[in-house]
VEXDREN-2710 file (C-alpha; in Angstrom, 1 decimal):
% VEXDREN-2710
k/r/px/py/pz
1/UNK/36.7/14.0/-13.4
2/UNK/34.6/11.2/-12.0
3/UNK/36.5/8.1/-10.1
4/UNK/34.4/4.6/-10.1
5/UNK/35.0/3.1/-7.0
6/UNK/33.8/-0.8/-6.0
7/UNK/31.8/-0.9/-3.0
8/UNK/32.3/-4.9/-1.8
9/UNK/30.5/-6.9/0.4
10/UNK/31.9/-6.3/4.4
11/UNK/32.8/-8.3/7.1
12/UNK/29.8/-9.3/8.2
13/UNK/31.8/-10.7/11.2
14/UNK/30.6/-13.5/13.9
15/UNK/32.2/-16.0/11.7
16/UNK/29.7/-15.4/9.2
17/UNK/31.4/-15.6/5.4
18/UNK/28.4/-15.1/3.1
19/UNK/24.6/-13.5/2.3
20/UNK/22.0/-14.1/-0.2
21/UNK/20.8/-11.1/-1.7
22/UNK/17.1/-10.3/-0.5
23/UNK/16.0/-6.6/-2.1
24/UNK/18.3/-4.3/-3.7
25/UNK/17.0/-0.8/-2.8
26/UNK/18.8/1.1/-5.6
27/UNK/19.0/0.4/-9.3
28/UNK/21.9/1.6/-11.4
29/UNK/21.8/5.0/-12.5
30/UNK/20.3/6.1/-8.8
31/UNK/22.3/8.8/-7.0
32/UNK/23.2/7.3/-3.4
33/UNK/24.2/9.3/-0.3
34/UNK/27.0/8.2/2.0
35/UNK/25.7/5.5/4.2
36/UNK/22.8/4.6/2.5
37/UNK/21.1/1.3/2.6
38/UNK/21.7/-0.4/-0.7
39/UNK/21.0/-3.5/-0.8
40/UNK/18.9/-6.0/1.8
41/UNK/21.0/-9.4/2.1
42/UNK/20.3/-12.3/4.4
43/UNK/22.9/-14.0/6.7
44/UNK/22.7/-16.7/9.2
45/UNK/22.5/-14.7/11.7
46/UNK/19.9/-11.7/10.3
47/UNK/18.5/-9.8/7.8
48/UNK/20.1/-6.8/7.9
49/UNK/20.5/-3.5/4.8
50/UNK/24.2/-2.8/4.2
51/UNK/25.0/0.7/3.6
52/UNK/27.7/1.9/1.1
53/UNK/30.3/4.3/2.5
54/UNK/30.5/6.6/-0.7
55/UNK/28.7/9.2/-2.3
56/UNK/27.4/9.7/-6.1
57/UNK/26.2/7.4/-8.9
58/UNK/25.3/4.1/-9.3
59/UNK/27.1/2.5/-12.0
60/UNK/26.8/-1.1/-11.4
61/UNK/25.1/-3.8/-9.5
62/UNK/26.3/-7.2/-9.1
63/UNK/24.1/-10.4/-7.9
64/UNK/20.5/-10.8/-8.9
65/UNK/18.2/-11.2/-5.9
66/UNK/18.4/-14.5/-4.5
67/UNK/22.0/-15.1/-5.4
68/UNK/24.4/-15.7/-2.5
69/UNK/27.7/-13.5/-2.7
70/UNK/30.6/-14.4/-0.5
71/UNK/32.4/-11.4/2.1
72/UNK/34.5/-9.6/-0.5
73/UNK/32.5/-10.0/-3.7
74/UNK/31.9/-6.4/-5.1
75/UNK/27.9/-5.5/-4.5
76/UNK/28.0/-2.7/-6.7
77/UNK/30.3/0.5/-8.3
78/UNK/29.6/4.1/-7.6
79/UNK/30.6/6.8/-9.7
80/UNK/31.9/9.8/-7.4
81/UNK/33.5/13.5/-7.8
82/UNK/33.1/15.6/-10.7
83/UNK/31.4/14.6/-13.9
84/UNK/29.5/11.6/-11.9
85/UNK/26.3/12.4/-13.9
86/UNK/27.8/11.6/-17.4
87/UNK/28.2/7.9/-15.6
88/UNK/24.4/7.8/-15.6
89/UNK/22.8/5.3/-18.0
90/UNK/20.4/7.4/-20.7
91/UNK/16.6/6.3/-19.5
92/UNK/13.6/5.8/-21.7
93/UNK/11.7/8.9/-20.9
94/UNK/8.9/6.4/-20.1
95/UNK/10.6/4.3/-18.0
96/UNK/11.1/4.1/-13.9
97/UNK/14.7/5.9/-14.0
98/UNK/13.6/8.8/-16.4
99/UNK/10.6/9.7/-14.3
100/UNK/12.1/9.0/-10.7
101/UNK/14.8/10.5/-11.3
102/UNK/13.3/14.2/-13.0
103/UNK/13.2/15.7/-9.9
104/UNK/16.5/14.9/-8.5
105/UNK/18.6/17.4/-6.1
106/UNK/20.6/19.4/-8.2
107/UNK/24.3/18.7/-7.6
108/UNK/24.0/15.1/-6.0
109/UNK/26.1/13.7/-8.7
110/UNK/28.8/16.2/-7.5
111/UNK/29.2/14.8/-4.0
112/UNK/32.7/14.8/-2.6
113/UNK/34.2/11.0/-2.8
114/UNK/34.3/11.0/1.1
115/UNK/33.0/7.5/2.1
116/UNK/32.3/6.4/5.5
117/UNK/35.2/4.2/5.7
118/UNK/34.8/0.0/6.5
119/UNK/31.0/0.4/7.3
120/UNK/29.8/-3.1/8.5
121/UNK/26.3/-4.6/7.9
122/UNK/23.4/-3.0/9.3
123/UNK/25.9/0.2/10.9
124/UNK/26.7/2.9/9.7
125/UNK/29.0/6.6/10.5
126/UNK/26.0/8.9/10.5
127/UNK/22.3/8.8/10.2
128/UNK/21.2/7.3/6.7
129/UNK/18.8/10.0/4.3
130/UNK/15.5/9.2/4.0
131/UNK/14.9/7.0/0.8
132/UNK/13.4/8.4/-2.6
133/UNK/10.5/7.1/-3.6
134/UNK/10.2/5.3/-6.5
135/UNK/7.7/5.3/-9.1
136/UNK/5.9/2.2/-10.5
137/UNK/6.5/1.6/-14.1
138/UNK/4.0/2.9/-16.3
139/UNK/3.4/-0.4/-18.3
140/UNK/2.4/-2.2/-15.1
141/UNK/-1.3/-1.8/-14.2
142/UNK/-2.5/-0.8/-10.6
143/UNK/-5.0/-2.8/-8.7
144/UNK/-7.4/-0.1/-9.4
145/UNK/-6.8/0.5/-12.8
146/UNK/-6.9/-3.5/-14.0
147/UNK/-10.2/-3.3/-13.6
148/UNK/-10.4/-7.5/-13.2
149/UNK/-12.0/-9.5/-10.4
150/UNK/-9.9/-12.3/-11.4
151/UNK/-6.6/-13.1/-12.2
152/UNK/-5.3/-14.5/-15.9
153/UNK/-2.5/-16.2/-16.8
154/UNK/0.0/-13.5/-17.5
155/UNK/-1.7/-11.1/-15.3
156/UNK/0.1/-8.6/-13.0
157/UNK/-1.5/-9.6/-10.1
158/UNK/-4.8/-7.0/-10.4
159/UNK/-7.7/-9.2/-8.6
160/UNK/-5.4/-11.8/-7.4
161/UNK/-8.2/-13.2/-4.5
162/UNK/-6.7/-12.6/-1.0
163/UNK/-7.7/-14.6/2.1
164/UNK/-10.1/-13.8/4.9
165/UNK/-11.7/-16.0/7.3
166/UNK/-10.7/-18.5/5.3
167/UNK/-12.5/-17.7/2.4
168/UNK/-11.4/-16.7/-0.9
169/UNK/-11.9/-13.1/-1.7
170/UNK/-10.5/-10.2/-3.6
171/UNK/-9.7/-7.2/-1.3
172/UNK/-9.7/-3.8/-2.2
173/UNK/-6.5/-2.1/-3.2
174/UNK/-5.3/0.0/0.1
175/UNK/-3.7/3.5/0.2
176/UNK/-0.1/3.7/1.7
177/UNK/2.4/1.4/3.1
178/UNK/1.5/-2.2/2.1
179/UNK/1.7/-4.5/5.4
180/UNK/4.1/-6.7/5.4
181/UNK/7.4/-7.0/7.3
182/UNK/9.0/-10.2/6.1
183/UNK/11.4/-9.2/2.8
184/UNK/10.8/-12.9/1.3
185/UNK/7.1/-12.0/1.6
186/UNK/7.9/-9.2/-0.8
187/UNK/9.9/-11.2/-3.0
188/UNK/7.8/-14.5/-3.4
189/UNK/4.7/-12.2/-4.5
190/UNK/7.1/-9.9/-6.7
191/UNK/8.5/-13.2/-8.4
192/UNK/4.6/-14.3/-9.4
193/UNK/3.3/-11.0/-10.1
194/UNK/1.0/-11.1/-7.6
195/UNK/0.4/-7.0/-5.9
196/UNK/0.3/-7.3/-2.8
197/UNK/-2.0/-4.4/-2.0
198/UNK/-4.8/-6.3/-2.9
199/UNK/-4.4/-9.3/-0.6
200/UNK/-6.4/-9.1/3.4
201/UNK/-3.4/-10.2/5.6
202/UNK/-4.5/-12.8/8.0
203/UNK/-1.7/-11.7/10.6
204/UNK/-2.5/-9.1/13.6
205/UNK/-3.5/-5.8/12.3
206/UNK/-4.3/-7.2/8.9
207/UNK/-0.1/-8.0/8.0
208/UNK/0.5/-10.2/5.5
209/UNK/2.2/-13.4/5.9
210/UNK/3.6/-15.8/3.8
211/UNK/0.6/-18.6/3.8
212/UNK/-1.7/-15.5/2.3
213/UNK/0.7/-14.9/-0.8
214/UNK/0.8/-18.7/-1.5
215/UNK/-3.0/-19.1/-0.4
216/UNK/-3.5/-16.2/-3.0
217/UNK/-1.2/-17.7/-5.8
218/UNK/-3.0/-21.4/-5.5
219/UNK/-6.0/-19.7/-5.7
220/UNK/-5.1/-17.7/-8.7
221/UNK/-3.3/-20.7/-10.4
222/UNK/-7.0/-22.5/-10.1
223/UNK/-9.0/-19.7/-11.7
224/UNK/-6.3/-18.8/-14.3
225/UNK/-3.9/-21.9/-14.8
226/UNK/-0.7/-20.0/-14.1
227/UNK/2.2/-22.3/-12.5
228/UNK/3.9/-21.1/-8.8
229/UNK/7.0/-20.2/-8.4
230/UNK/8.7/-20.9/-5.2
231/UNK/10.2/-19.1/-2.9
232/UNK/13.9/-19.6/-4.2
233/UNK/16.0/-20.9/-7.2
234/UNK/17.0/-24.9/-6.9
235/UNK/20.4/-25.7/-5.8
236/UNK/21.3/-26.3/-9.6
237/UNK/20.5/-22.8/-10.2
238/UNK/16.5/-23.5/-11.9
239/UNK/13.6/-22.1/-10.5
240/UNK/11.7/-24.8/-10.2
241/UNK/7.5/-24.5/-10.9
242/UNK/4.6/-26.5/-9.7
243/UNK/2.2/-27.9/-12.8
244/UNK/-0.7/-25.7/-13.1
245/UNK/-3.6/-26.5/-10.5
246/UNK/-7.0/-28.0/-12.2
247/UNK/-10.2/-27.0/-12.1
248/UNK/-11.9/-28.8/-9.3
249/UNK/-14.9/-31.3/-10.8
250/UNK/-18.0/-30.8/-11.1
251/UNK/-19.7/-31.8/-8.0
252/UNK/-16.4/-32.5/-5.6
253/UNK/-16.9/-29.0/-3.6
254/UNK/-14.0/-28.8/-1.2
255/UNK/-11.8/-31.5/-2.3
256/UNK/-7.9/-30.6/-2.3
257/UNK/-5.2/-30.1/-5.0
258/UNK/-2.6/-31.8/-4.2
259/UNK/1.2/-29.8/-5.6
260/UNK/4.4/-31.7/-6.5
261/UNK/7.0/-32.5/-4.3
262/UNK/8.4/-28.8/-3.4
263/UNK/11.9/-28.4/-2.8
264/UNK/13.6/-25.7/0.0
265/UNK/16.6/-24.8/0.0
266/UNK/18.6/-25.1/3.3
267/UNK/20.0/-22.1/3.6
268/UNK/20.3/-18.8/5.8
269/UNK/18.4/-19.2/9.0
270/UNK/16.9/-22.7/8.5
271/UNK/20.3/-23.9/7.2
272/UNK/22.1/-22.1/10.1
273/UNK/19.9/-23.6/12.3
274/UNK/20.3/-27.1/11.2
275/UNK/24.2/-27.1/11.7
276/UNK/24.3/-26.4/14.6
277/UNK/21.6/-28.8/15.9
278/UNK/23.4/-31.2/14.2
279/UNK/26.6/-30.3/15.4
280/UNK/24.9/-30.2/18.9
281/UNK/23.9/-34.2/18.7
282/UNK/27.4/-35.3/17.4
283/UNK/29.3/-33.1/19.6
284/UNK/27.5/-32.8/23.3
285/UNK/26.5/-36.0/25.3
286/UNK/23.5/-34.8/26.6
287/UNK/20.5/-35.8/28.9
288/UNK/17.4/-34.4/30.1
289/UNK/15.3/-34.9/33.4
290/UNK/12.0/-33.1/34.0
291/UNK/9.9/-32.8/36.4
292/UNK/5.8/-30.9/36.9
293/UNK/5.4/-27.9/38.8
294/UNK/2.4/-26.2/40.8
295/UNK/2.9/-22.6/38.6
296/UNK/-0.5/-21.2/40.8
297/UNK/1.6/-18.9/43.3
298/UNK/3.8/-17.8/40.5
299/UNK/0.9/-17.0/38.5
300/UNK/-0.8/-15.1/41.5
301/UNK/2.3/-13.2/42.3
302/UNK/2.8/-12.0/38.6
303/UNK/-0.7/-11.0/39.0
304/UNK/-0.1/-8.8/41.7
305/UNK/2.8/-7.3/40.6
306/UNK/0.4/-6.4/37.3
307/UNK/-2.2/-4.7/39.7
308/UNK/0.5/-2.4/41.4
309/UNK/1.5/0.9/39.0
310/UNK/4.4/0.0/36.6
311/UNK/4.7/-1.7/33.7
312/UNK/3.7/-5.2/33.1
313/UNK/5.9/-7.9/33.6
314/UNK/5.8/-11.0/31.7
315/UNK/5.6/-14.4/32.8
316/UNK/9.1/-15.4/30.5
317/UNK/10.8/-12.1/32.5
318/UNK/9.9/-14.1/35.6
319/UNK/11.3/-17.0/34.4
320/UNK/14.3/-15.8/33.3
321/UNK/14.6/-14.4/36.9
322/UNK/14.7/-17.8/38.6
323/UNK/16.6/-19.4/35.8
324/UNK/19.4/-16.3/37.0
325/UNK/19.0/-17.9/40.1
326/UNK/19.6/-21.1/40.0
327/UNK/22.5/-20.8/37.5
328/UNK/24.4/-18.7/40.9
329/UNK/23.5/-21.7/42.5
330/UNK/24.8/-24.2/40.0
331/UNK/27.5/-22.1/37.8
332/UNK/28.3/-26.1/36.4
333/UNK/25.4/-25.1/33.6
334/UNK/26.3/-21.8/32.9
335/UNK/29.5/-23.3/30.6
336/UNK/30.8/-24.3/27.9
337/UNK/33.6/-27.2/27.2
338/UNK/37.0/-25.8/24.7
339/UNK/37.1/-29.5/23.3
340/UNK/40.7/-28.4/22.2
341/UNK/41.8/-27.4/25.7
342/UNK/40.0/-30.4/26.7
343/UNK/38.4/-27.6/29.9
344/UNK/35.4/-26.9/30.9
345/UNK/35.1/-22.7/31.1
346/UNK/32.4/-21.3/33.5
347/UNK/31.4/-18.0/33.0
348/UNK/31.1/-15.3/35.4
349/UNK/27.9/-13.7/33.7
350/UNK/24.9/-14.5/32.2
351/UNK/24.4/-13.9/28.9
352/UNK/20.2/-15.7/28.4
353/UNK/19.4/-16.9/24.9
354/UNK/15.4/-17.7/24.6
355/UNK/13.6/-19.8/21.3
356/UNK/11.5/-16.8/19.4
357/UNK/10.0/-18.3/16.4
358/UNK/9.5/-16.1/13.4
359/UNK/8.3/-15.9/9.6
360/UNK/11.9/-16.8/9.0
361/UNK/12.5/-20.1/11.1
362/UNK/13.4/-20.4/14.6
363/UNK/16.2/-17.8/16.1
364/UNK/17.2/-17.1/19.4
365/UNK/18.1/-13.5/20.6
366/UNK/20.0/-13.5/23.8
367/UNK/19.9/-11.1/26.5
368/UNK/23.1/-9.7/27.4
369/UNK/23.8/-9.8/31.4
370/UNK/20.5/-11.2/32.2
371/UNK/21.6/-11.6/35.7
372/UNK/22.2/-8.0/36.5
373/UNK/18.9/-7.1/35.7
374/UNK/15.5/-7.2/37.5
375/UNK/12.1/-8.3/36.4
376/UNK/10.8/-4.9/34.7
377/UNK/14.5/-5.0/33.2
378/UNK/14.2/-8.5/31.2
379/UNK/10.7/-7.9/30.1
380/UNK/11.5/-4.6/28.2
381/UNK/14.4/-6.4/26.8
382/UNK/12.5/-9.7/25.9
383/UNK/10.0/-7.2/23.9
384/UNK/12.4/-5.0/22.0
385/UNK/14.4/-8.4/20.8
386/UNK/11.2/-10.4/20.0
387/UNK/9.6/-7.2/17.9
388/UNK/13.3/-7.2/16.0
389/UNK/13.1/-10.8/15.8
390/UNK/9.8/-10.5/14.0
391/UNK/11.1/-7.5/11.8
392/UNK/14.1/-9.2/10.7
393/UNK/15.9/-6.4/12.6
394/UNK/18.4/-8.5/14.4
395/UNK/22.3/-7.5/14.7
396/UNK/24.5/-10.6/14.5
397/UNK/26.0/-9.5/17.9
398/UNK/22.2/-9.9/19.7
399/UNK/21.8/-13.6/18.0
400/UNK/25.4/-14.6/19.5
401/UNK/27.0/-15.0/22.8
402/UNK/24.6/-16.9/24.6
403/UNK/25.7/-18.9/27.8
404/UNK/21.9/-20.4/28.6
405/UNK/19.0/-20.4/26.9
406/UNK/15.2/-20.5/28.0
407/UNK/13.1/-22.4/25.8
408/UNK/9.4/-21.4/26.4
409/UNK/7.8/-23.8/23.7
410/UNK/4.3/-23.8/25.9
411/UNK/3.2/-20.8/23.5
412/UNK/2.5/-23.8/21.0
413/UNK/0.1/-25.6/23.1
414/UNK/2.2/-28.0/24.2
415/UNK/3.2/-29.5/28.0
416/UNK/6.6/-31.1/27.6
417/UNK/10.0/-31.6/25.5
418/UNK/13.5/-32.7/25.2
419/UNK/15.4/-29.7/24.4
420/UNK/18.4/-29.8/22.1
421/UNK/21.1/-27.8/23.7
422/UNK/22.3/-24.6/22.2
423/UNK/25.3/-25.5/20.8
424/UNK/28.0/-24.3/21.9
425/UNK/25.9/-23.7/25.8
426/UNK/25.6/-26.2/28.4
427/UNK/21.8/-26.7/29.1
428/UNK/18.8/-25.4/28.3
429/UNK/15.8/-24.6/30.1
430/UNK/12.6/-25.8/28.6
431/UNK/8.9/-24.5/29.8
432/UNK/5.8/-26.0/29.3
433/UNK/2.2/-24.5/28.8
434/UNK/0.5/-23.7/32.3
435/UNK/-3.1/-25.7/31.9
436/UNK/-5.0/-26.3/35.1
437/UNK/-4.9/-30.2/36.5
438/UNK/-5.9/-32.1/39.6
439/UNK/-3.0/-31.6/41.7
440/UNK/-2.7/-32.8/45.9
441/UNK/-2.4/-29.3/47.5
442/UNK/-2.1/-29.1/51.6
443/UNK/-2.9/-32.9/51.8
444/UNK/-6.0/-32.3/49.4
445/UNK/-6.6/-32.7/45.7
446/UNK/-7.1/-29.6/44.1
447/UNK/-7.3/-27.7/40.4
448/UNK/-4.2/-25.9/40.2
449/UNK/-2.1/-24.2/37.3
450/UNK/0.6/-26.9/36.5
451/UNK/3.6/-26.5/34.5
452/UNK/5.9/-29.1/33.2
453/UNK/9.7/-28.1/33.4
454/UNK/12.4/-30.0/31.6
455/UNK/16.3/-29.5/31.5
456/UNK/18.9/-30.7/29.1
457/UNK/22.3/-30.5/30.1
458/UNK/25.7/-31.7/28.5
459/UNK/27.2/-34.7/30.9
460/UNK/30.1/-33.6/30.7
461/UNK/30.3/-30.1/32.3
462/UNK/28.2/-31.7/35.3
463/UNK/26.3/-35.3/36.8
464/UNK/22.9/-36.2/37.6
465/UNK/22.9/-34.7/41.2
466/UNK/23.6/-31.1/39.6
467/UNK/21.4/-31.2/37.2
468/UNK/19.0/-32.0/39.4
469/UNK/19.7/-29.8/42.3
470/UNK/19.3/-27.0/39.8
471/UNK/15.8/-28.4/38.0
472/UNK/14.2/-28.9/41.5
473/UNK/15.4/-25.6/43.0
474/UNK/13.6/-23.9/39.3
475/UNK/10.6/-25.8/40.4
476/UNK/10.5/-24.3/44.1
477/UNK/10.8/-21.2/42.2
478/UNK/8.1/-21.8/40.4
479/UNK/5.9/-23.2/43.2
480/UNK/6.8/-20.8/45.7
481/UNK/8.3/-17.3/44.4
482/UNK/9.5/-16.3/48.0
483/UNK/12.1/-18.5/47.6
484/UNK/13.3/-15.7/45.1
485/UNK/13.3/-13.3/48.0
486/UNK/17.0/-15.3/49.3
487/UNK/18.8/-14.0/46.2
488/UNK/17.2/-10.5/45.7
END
């Protein structure tokens, strides 16, 4: 006889106590293996797929996408053992479940109710199945077989113009995997309709980002009148809708429709991010000197390393190499204050956080014992964390732990900063972009590569003097890489 077990939401641990629903990857009535991704929720921390530790038929699902569920609320029920597939709901013949589910393997609903025991988010006790395909619904039309350059109210997204160059255009629908990595991508184009396999992605390798779906939808709501949704409900639980966009008049060419106010909720990452920046100001008396830097030799000597067989090394890996040393020079910074103990605790490792900024807001991945590893080391590292940080693919545990963080915001195009520290860190490094200025070099004025470094620290794990000693000892770095050669 079957037995319906409740599969909750785990421990996501790291303090964390809730998720929003993202995707759910199974609908009731699907037979799930043990360990296989269920659902796609979204923490503070991640975006991570929680596998459910038993076997055998979906029964129930509970928490529409976009909901937040707190640790412990039950996800969903799987019916398991014997008789499992009389728990299956009857489906229309013509519906998604009756025709994904004819060729099914026989005896799946007969699995064994052997779960994987308290399987935590994103883990699991054995390598998940591959997923079944699903088959589109029969009653909504493909991009090819609308057979519409344009998109009506009420449409299902066929013709829906994508963007290229800037221009408005409708792209042709593509074979295979649609691309697009960011889940509320998915979702913000699922909750207008809009198919994404007819939008040109104006990320690299044609992905889609999020300011192509809503350059589509404003484009689609001027043709066809149709209101936007955004990107999640309002906190009183509406989905709140801009007014329609009008037709542009007659002889205005290029003039702008200007939306209603747009509200966003702050939650998951951004809202993650903006406690503890505020808990940052109200909590740490910080200050920050800075100071400009002749970055020419360091830029040679990466160059040169480049030239030689190996891999590349990045100019952050290098970076994260002198920040290593200074912080054995100047331990004060690599700390943290227990505000209950009233002490100051200095750690005997490194553990380096660095700013990646992603479709999802601003997150920052640390490197675990960045001092025990050498240049080639860190720039492996820094790649495999900034790919997952762009995939969404990040663990709690790599987004936690931090004792200093690097803070290269010169990718943006900008030269200098005031850093907020990393709560609960002591400093943090920020970089500059390297632009070529006049610069006295040898007693002459030169072009060189100059950088502008700038450090905030918490005054109370260390004075001015420190500070400085470690900011002017980066710099030397940074002017003169032999200097690196004393600690290597």
């Amino acid at each position: 006889m079957a037995q319906v077990l409740e599969f909750k939401l785990p421990d996501l641990g790291e303090g964390l106590t809730e998720a929003e629903i993202v995707r759910w990857l199974v609908q009731v009535g699907d037979v799930v293996a043990v360990d296989q991704p269920v659902v796609e929720v979204e923490t503070a921390k991640a975006m991570v797929e929680v596998p459910c530790p038993y076997g055998g038929v979906v029964t129930a699902r509970f928490g529409e996408e976009g909901a937040e569920l707190p640790v412990g609320a039950p996800l969903l029920t799987v019916a398991v053992g014997e008789g499992a597939e009389g728990h299956r709901p009857a489906a229309d013949p013509g519906t998604d479940g009756g025709a994904a589910r004819a060729g099914e393997q026989p005896g799946a609903g007969e699995r064994r109710s052997e779960g994987s025991g308290n399987v935590l988010v994103g883990y699991g006790t054995s390598e998940a199945p591959a997923r079944r395909r699903r088959v589109r619904p029969q009653g909504r039309a493909s991009g090819a077989a609308a057979g519409s350059g344009t998109a009506g109210a009420g449409s299902s997204g066929a013709g829906v113009p994508g963007r290229a160059n800037g221009r408005v255009r409708v792209a042709e629908p593509v074979d295979g995997p649609v691309p697009v990595i960011s889940p509320l991508v998915r979702r913000l184009a699922r909750e207008n309709d809009l198919d994404l396999r007819e939008l040109t992605g104006s990320g690299p390798d044609g992905l889609i980002l999020r300011a192509d779906v809503e350059y589509a939808l404003r484009a689609a709501a001027a043709q066809g009148g149709r209101a936007v949704r955004e990107a999640g409900p309002h906190p009183d639980g509406t989905v709140r809708e801009q007014a329609p966009a009008t037709t542009e008049p007659a002889g205005v060419a290029g003039s702008a429709v200007l939306p209603g106010d747009v509200r966003i909720p702050l939650k998951g990452v951004r809202g993650a991010v903006a406690d503890k920046l505020a808990r940052s100001r109200r909590e740490i008396p910080d200050a920050t000197c800075w100071v400009d830097a002749d970055a020419t030799e360091l830029m040679r000597a990466r160059a040169a390393m480049n030239a030689a067989s190996g891999p590349k090394i990045s100019l952050v890996a290098l970076l994260a190499r002198i920040c290593t040393a200074a912080l054995a020079r100047f331990p004060e910074l690599n700390s943290t204050v227990d505000t209950e103990a009233r002490e100051i605790v200095r750690f005997d490792h490194v553990h380096l956080g660095f700013a990646a900024q992603t479709d999802r807001g601003l997150v920052v991945p640390v490197v675990r014992d960045a001092h025990a590893r050498d240049a080639e080391a860190l720039t492996s590292e820094f790649a495999r964390l900034t790919e997952s940080a762009r995939a969404g693919r990040l663990t709690p545990g790599e987004l936690t732990g931090g004792t200093f963080t690097l803070n290269n915001y010169g990718v943006f195009g900008v030269d200098g900063s005031t850093p907020i520290v990393n709560h609960p860190e002591a400093a943090m490094l920020g970089v500059g972009r390297i632009v070529p200025k006049p610069w006295v070099h040898e007693g002459e004025l030169a072009v060189r590569q100059v950088v502008q470094l700038s450090l905030t620290f918490d005054h109370r794990v260390c004075d001015g003097g420190t500070a400085g000693g470690f900011l002017r000892y980066v710099a030397d770095c940074v002017e003169q890489p032999a200097v690196l050669l004393r600690t290597l």
